[in-house]
N, C-alpha and C positions, 0 to 999 in steps of 0.2 A: 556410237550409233550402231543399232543392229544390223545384222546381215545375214543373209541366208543359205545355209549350204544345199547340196545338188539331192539332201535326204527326201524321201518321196514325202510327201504330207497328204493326210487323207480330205477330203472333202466333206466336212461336215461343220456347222458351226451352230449346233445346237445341241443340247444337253452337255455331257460330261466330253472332254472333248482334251489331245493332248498334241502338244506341236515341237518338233523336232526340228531341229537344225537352224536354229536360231542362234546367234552369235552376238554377243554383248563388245565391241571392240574386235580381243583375240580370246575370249572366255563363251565357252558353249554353254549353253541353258537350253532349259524345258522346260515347257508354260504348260500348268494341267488347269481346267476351267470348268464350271459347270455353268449353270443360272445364276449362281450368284456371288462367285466367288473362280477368280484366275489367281493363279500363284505361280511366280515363276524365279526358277531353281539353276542357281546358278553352278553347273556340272563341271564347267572350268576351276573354279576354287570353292573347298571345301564343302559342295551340294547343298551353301549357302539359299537360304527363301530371301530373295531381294526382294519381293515387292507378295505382298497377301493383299488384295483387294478385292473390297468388301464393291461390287458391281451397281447396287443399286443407287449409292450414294456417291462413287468413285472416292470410298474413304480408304487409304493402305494405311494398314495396320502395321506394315516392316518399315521400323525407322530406317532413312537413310541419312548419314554424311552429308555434310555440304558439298562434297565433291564428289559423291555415290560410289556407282561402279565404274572405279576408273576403266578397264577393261586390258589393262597390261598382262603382257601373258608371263605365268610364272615363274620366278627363279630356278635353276635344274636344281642350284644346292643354297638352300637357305641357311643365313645364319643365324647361331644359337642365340639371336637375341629381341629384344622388343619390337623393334624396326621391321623381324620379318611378318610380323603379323599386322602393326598399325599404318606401315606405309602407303598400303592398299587395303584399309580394313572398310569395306562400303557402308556397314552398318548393318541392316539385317539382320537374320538368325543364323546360327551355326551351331554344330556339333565341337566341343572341348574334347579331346583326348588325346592322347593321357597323360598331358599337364595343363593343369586349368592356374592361370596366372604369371607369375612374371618367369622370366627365364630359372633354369635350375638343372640339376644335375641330378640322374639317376643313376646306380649301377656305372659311373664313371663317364657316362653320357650325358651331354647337356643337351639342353633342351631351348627353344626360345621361347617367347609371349605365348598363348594359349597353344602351344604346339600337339600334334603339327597337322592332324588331318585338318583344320580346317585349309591351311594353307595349301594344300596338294587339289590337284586335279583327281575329277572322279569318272567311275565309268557309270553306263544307267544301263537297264534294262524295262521294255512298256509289259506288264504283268496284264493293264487289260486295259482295253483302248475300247469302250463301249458307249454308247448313251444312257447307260444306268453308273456304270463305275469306271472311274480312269485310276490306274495304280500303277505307280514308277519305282523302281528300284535302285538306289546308289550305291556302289560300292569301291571301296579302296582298301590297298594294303598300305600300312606305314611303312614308313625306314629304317628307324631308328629299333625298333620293336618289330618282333615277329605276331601281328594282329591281323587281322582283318573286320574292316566295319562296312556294317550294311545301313543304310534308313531308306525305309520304304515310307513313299506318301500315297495316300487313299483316299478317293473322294466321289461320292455317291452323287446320285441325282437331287440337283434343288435344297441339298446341305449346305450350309452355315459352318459346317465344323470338317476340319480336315485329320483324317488319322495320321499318323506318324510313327513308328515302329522301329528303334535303332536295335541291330544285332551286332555283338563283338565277341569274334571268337582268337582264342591264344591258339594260334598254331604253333607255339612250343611244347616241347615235354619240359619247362621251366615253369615255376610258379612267379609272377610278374604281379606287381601293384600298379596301378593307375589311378588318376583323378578324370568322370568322366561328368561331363553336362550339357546342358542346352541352351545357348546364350541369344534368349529372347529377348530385344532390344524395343522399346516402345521410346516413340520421340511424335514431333509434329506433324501431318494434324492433326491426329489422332487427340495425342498427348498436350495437355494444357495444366495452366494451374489450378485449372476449377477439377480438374481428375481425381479420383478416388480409389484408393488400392485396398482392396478387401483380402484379406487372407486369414487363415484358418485361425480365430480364436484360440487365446493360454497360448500361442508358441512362444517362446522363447528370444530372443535377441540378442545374438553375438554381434559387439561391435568392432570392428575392424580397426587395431593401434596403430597400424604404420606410419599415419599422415596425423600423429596428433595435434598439430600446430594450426591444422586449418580445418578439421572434422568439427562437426556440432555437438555431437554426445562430448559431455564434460568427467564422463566417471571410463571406469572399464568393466563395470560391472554390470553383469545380466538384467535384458528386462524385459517384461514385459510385452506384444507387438501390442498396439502400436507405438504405447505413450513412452521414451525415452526423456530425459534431461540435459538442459545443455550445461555448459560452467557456472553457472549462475544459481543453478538449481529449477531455470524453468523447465516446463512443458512443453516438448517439441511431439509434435502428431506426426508419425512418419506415414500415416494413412494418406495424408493430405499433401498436393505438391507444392512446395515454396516458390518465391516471387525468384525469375533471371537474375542472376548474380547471386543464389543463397552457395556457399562452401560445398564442395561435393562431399559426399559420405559412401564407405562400402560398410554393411551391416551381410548379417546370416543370421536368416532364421532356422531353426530348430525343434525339436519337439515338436513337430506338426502331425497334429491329429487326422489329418487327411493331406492328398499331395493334388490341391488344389488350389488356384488366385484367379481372381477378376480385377482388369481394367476399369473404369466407368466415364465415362467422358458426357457428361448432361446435357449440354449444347449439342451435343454432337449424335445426343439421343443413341448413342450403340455400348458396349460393352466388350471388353475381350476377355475368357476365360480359356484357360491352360490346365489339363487334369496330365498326371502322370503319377508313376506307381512309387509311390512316397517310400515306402521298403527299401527301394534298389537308390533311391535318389533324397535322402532323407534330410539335405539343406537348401534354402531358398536364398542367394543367394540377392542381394538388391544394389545396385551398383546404380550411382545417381552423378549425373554430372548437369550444374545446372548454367554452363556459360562461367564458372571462378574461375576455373583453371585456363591461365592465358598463356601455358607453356606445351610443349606440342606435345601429342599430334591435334588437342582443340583449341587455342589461339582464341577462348570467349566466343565462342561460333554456336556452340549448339545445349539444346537443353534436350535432355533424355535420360530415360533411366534403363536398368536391363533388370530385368525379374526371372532369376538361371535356374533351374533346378538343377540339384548336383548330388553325386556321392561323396563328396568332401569338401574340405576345408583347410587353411583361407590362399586369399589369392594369393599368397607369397611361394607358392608353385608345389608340386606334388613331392620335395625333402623334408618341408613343414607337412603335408599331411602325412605323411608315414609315421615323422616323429610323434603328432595327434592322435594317431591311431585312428584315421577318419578314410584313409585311401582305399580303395576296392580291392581287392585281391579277386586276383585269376589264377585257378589252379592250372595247371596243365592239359591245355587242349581242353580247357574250357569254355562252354557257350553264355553269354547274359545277355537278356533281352528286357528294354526298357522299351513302352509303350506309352505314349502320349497322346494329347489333342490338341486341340488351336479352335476352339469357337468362338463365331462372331454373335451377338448376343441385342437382337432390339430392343431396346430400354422403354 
């Protein structure tokens, strides 16, 4: 249940508008809102978007968990393993860095599940608390690594689309590799099987081998988006979502000629589209789980997929992107700035 700190809140509740001291459980959030769209950021872990609603329809766009935001307050010291990211994972969106995937070892450090900014608590800063524009600042330093990450969110009056702005700079004089992305999670209501994932034509499609025994693609060879094959030699449309109970699948696309994807949900007459600068973040990422997996942390509970953008590959954590040659490299006291979007789209 939320609850309110002694933070002063301004008195306005019309146009772009932002609220402070808001407490989910023991996890602090900020809710920035216009006309048409509240979004609210969970500043206690990882400056996670728990909930993006689209106001006119009360459609949210951020899947969540069957159990949501639990609202437990953080571990001091998490461990290097799967547990510390999916115990409390609400669902949502989050920032990956700098290992996207399962636990792993850098530089003699290990690492847990998508660690570890998502897992940490953030600070915020309000850039501009207006009736034209509301813009919030997060920021954290890792632990493990000497970084600091920023994601600024931006939202104008009577918009549909919210900006998004991640900054990561190496405050070492060491050159450091990272795996870094955006883990956009789309589930129910939004998400149905009448849904349609549009992405950039000719890309490419890396399939993911780890889980050969229960994935759909039947070969390990490149293809095509959309149309893949399963063991049989059919025709599986990954554009299109399958019926509750289809096998999960993790796929990466590639080769994308632009760093764009849309949502489409027909009944539900809206659209979600995501742009971001395909250069710095040059795979797509599509992680699907459709209710098969009955072993934890989904026990057959939920159907959702995640559509990530990312600077590497695959999720078997940032010692397989290096060996790839896919991991980002940070020179020394070096700055990279990725830029995104999140629009809501009337069909």
């Amino acid at each position: 249940m939320a609850k309110f700190s002694k933070v002063p809140l301004k008195a306005r509740n019309f146009g772009c508008r932002i609220t402070q001291g808001v407490f989910l459980g023991d996890l602090e959030a900020v809710v920035i809102e216009n006309q048409k769209l509240r979004i609210t950021i969970l500043a206690g872990r990882g400056a996670d978007v728990v909930e993006f609603l689209y106001k006119p329809t009360d459609m949210d766009f951020a899947w969540q968990t069957t159990t949501g935001v639990r609202g437990n307050a953080l571990e001091r010291k998490p461990k290097p393993d799967v547990a510390s990211f999916v115990d409390e994972y609400p669902g949502g969106w989050q920032t990956i860095f700098p290992n996207g995937g399962i636990p792993t070892k850098y530089k003699g450090i290990k690492m847990g599940q998508h660690a570890e900014v998502a897992i940490l608590p953030w600070s915020h800063e309000i850039l501009s608390d207006t009736p034209e524009i509301a813009s919030v600042k997060f920021t954290v330093l890792t632990k493990k690594f000497p970084y600091r990450v920023e994601k600024t969110f931006t939202l104008h009056s009577d918009s549909m689309k919210c900006d998004i702005e991640e900054k990561i700079t190496n405050l070492s004089n060491e050159e450091l590799e990272a795996m870094w992305g955006v883990h956009f999670t789309f589930g129910p209501p939004f998400l149905t099987e009448e849904s349609r994932i549009i992405a950039p034509e000719n890309s490419e499609v890396i399939a993911d081998t780890s889980e050969t025994s229960t994935r759909r693609v039947g070969g390990t060879k490149n293809f095509p988006w959309p149309i893949g094959s399963d063991k049989k030699g059919n025709d599986i449309d990954f554009s299109a979502l399958p019926p509750k109970g289809t096998p999960s699948e993790m796929l990466y696309l590639h080769k994308l000629s632009t760093g764009k994807y849309r949502v489409e949900t027909a009944s539900a007459g809206l659209a979600a589209e995501v742009s971001w600068d395909v250069d710095l973040f040059p795979y797509l990422w599509y992680w699907q789980e459709y209710g098969y997996s009955k072993k934890r942390p989904w026990y057959g509970k939920h159907y959702n997929i995640g559509l990530e953008p990312f600077s590497s590959y695959p999720t078997a954590g940032l010692s397989e992107s290096v060996k790839n040659g896919t991991s980002i490299t940070f020179p020394p006291n070096s700055v990279k700035i990725q830029k995104l979007s999140f629009e809501v789209i009337e069909l």
